[in-house]
C-alpha positions as CSV (number, residue, x, y, z in Angstrom):
1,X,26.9,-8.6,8.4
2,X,26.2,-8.0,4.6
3,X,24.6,-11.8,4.3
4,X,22.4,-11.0,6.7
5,X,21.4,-8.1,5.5
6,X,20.8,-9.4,2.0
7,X,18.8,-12.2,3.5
8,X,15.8,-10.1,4.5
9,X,16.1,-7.9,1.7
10,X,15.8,-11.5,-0.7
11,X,13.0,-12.5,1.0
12,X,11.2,-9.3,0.5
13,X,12.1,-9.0,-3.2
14,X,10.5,-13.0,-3.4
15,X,7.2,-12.0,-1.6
16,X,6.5,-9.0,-3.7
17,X,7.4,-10.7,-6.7
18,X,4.4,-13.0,-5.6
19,X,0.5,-11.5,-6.1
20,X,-0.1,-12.8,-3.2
21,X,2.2,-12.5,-0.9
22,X,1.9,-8.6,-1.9
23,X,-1.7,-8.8,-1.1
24,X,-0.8,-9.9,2.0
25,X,1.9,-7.2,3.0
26,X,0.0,-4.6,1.4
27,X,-3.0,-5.6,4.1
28,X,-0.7,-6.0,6.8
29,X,0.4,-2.0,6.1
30,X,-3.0,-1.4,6.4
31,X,-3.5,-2.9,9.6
32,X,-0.6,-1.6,11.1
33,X,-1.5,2.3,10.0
34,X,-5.2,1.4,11.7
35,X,-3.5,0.5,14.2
């Protein structure tokens, strides 16, 4: 249960250490508030 919690958590951490990736999330929040 703890793995797979860390997964996600890992993968996050790795996407928002990337610029882009966080441009990315950051425009997806966006979308999902429009929304």
């Amino acid at each position: 249960m703890g793995s797979a919690a860390v997964r996600p958590f890992g993968r996050l951490v790795v996407l928002l250490a990337t610029p882009r990736a966080a441009r990315w999330v950051m425009a997806g929040f966006i979308v999902l508030l429009v929304m």
